[in-house]
C-alpha positions in Angstrom: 0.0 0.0 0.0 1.4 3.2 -1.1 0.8 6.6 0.9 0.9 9.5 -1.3 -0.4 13.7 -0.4 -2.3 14.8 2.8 -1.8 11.2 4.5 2.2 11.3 3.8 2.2 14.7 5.5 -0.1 13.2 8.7 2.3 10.2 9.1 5.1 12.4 9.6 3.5 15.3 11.5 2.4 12.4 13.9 5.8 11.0 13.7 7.7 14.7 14.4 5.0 15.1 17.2 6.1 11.7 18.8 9.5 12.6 18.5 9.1 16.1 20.2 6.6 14.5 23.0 10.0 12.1 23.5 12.1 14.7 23.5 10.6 16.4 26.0 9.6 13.8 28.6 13.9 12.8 28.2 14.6 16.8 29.3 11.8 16.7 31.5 13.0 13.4 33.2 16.7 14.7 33.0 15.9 18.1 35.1 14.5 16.5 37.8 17.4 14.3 38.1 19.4 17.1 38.4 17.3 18.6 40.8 17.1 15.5 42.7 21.1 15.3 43.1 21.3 18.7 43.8 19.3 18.2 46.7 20.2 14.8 47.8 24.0 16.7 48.2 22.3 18.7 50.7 20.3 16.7 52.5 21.5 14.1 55.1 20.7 10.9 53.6 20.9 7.8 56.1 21.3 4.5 53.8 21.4 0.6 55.4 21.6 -2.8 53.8 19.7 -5.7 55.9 20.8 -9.3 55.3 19.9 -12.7 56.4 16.6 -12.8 58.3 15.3 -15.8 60.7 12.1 -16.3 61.6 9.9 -18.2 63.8 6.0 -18.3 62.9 3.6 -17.7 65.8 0.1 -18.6 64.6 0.3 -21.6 62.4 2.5 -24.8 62.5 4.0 -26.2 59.3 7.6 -26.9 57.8 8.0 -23.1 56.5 11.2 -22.2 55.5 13.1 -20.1 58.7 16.2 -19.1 56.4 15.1 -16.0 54.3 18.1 -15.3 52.4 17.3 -11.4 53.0 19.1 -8.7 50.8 17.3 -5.4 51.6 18.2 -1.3 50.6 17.0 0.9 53.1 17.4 4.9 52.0 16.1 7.4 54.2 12.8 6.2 54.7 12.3 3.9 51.4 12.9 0.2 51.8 12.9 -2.6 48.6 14.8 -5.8 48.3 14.0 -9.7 48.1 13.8 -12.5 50.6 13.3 -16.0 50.1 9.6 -16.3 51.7 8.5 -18.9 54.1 7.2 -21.1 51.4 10.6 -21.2 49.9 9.7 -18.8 46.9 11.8 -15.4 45.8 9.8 -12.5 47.2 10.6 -8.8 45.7 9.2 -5.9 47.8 9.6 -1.8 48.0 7.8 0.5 50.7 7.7 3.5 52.5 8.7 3.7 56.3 7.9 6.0 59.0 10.4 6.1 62.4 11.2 7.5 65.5 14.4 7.3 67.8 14.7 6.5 71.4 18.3 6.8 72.6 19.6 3.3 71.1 16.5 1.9 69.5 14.5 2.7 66.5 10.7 1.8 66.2 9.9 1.8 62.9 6.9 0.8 60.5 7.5 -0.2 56.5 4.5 -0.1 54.2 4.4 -1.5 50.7 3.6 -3.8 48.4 5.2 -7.2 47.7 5.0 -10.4 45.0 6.4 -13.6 45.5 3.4 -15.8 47.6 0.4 -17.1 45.8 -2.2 -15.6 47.9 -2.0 -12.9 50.5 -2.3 -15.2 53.4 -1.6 -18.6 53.0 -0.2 -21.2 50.2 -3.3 -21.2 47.9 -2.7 -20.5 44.4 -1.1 -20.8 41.2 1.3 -17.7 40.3 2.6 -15.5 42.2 0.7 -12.3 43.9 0.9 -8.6 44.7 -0.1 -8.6 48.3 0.0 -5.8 50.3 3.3 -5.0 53.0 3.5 -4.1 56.5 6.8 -4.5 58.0 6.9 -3.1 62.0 10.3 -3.4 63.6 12.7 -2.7 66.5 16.3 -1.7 65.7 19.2 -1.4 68.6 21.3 1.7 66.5 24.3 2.3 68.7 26.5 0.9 66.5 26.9 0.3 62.8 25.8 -3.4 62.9 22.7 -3.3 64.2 20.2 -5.9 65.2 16.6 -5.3 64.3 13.5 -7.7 65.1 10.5 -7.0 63.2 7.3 -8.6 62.3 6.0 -9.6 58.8 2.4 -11.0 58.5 2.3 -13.8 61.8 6.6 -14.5 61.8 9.0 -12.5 63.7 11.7 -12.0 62.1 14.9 -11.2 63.4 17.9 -9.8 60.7 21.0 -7.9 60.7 20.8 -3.9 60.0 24.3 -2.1 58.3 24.3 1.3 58.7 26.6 2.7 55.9 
């Protein structure tokens, strides 16, 4: 099918219009990076990796998986990593956390999404899920190592906090 006249000149007004609209959202996304650096240079930023994570489950019995294999980024008050869950399956996760101090300790609450289980409570299920996060803890800070117990759905879970 040839294109010939006023729908040549469309396609490529569409085409330079595309182009422009990409342009723009590129120097649009570019500027707030900028901005974003300039004032992350400013601004205090507190950054910690969490690793391992044990758990014990307090509701329900069952062979769950204790080990979880944690790798975690925690920046300022943002959170996302993976874990192996208690059902043995890679679990990805990001959230939003809210904290308070107390001489040595840190209460603190994560809230977020996650995927990795096949239902939001329980084994049932398929493929995996987007289930809702909420991730309460209790970190001892005096040091850079720091040991935090938290909770995640009915499991405590008890990991190791690097403050860099």
């Amino acid at each position: 099918m040839t294109v010939t006249g006023k729908g040549l000149d469309h396609m490529s007004n569409c085409k330079r219009r595309t182009t422009m609209t990409t342009n723009n959202l590129c120097w649009a996304l570019s500027a707030l990076v900028l901005i974003l650096a300039i004032y992350a240079g400013s601004a205090k930023a507190e950054t910690a990796v969490l690793l391992g994570g044990w758990s014990d489950h307090l509701v329900t019995d069952g062979d769950y998986n204790e080990s979880h294999e944690a790798t975690i980024i925690e920046h300022n008050s943002w959170m996302a990593g993976r874990f192996t869950n208690s059902y043995d399956r890679n679990t990805w996760f990001a959230g939003k956390g809210w904290s308070k101090q107390w001489g040595n300790w840190r209460g603190s609450v994560h809230a977020g999404v996650m995927h990795g289980y096949r239902s939001c409570y329980g084994d049932d299920g398929d493929n995996a899920t987007v289930c809702p996060m909420v991730y309460p803890a209790l970190t001892y800070t005096r040091y850079a190592v720091q040991p935090q117990v938290g909770l995640l759905g009915e499991a405590v879970v008890a990991i190791v906090r690097i403050r860099l």
